[in-house]
N, CA and C of each residue as an Amber inpcrd file, in Angstrom:
protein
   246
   9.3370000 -31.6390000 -15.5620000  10.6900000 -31.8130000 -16.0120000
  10.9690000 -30.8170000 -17.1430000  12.2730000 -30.3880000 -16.9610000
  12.0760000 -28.9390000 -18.0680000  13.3280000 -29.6790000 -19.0720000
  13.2860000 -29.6380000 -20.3610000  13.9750000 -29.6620000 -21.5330000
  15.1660000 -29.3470000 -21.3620000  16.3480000 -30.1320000 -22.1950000
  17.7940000 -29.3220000 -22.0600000  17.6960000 -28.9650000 -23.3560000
  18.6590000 -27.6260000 -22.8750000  18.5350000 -26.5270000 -23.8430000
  19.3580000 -26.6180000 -24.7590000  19.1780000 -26.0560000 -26.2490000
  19.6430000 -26.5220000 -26.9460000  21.2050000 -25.9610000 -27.7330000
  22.1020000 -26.3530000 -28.6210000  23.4220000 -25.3230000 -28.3650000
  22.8500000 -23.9330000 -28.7520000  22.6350000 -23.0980000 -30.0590000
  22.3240000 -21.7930000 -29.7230000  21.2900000 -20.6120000 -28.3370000
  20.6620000 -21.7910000 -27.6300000  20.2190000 -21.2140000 -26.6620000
  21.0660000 -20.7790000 -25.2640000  22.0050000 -22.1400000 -25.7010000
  22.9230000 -21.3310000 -24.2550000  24.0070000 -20.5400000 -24.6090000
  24.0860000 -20.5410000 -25.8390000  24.8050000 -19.4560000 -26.3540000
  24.5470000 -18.1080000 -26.4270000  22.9860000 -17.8980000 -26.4320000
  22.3060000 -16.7060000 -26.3950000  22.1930000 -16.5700000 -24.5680000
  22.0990000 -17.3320000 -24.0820000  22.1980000 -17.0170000 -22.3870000
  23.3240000 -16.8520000 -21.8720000  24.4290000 -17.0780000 -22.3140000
  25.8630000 -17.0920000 -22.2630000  26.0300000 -15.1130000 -22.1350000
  25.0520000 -14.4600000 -23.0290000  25.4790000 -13.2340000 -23.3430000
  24.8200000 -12.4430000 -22.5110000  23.6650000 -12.5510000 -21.5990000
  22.4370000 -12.1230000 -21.1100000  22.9230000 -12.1790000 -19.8570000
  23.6150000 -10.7880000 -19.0480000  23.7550000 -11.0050000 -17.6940000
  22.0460000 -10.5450000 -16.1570000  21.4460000 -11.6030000 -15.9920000
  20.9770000 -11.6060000 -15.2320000  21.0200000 -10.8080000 -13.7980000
  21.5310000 -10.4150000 -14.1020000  21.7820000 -10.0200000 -12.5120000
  21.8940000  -8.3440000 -12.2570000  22.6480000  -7.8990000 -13.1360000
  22.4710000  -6.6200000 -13.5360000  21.5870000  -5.9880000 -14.6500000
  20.1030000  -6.5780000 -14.8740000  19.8850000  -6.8550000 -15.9180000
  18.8930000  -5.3400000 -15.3740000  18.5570000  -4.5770000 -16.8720000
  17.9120000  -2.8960000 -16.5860000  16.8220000  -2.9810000 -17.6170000
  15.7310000  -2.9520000 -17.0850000  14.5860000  -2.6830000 -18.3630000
  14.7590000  -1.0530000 -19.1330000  15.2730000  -1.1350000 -20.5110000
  15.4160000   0.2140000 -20.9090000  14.5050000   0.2330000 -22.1400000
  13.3490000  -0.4330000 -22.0150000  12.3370000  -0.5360000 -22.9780000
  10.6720000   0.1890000 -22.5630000  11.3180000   0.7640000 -22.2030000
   9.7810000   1.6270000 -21.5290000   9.1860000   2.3790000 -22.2960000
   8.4190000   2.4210000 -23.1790000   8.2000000   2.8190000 -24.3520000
   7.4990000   4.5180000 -24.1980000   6.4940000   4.6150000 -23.1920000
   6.1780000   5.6460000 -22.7210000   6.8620000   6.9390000 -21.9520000
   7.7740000   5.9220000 -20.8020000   8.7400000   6.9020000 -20.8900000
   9.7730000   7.6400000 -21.7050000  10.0760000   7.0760000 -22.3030000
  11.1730000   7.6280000 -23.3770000  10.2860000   8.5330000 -24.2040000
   8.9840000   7.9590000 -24.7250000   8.3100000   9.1590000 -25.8430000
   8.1410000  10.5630000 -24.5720000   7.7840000  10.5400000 -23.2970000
   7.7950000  11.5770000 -22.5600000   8.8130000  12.3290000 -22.6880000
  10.2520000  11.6180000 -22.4120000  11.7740000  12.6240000 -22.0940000
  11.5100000  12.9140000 -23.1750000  11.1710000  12.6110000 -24.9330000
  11.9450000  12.8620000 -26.1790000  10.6790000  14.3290000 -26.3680000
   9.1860000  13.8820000 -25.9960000   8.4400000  15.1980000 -26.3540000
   8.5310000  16.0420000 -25.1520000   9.1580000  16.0820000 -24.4520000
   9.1060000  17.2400000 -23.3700000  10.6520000  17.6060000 -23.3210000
  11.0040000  17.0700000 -24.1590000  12.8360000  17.6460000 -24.3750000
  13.6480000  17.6790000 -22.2510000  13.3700000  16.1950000 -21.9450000
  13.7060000  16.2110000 -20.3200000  15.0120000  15.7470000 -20.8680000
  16.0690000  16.0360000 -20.4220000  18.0600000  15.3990000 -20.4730000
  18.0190000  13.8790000 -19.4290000  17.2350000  14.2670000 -18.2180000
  17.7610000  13.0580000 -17.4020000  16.6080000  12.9550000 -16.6340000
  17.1300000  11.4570000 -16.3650000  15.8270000  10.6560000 -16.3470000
  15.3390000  10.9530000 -15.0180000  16.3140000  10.8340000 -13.8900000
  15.8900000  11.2540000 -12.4110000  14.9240000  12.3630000 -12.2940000
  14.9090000  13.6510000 -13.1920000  13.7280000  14.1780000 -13.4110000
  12.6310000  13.8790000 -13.7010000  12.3070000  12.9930000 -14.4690000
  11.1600000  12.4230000 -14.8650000  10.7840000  11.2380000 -14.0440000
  11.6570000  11.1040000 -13.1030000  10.8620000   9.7840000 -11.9480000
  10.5200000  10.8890000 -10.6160000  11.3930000  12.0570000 -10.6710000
  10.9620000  12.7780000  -9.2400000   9.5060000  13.4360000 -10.0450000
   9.0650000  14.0520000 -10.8610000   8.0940000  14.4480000 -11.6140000
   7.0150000  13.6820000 -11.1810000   7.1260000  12.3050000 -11.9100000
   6.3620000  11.1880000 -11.5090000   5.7500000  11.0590000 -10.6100000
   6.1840000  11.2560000  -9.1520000   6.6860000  10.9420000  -7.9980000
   5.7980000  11.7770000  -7.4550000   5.8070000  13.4270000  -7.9460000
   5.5260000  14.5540000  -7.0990000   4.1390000  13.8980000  -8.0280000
   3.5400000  13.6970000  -9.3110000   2.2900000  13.6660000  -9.7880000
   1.3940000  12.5580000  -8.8680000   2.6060000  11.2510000  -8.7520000
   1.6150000  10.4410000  -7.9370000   0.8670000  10.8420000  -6.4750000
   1.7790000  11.5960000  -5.8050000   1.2820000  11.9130000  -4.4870000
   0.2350000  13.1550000  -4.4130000  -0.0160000  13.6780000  -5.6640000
  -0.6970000  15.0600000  -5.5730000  -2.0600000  14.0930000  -6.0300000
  -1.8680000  13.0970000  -7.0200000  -3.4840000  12.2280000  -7.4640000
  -3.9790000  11.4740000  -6.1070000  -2.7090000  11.3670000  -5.1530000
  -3.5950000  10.2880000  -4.1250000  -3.7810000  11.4060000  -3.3840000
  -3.5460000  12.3020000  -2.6830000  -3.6110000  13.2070000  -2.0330000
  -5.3560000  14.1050000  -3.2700000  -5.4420000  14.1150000  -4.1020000
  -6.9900000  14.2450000  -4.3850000  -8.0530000  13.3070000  -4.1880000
  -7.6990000  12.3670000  -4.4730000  -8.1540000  11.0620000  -3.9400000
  -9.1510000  10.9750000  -2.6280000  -8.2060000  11.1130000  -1.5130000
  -8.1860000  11.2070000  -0.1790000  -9.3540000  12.4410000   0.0010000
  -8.8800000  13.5320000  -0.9700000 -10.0360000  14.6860000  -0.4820000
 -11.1900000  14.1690000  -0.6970000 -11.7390000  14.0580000  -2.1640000
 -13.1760000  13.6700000  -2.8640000 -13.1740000  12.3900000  -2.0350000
 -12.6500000  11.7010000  -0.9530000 -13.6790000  10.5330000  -0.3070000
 -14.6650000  11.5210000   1.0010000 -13.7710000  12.8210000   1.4220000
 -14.6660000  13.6160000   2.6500000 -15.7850000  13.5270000   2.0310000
 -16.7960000  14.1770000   2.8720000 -18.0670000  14.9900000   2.9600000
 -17.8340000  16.3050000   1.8540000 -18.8680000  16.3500000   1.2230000
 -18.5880000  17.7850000   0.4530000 -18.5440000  19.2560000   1.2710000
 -19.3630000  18.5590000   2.4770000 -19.7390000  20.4580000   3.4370000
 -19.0860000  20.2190000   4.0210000 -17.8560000  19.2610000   4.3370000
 -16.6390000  19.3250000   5.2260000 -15.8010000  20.4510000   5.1450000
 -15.7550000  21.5500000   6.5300000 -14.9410000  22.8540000   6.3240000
 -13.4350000  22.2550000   5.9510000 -12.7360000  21.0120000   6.5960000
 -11.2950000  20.6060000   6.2530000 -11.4150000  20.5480000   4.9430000
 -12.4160000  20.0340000   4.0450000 -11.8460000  19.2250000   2.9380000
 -12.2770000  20.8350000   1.5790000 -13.2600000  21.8170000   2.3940000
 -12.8810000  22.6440000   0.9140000 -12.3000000  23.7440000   1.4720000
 -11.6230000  23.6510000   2.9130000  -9.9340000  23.9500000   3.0930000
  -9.0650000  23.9450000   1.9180000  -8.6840000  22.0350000   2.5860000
  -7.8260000  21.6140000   1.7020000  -7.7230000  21.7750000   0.2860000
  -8.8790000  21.6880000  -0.4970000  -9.0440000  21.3670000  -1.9630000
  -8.8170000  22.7320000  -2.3000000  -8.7920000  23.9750000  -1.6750000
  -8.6070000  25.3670000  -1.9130000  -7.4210000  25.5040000  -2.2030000
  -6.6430000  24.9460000  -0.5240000  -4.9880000  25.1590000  -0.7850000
  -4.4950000  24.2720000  -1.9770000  -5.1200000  23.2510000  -1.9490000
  -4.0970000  22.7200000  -3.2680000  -4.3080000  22.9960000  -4.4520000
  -5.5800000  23.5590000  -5.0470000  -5.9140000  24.2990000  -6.2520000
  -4.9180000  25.4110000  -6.3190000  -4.6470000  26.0730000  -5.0520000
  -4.1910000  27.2290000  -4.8350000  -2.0820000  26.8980000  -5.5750000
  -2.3530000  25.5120000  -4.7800000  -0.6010000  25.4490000  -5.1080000
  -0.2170000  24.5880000  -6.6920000  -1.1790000  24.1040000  -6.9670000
  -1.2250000  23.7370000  -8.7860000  -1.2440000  25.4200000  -9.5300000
């Protein structure tokens, strides 16, 4: 059974729209945009984005065989494109 709430609490929920509600407390991101001088943020999530798929995409290599001709192919070309 949950407690009724008390008057300043629904007064403070009164103000708090749920529904459209935006986490703008990301503490890491923001120190990123402010030391890398980024304007907008969609840059720094496509950034993100391109970093995550290049770590799983290394990932994926270092599970081959080391004398695998594909994998020091691959690990060539992508050294090659960093």
């Amino acid at each position: 059974m949950v407690r009724r709430l008390k008057y300043h609490e629904k007064k403070l929920l009164k103000k708090v729209d749920f529904i459209s509600w935006e986490v703008d407390n990301n503490i890491q991101e923001l120190t990123i945009l402010k030391r890398y001088f980024i304007q907008r943020r969609e840059d720094y999530t496509k950034y993100k984005k391109l970093t995550a798929t290049i770590r799983q995409l290394a990932k994926k290599i270092k599970v081959l065989d080391i004398k695998d001709p594909f994998r020091i192919e691959s690990s060539s070309q992508l050294l090659e494109k960093l």
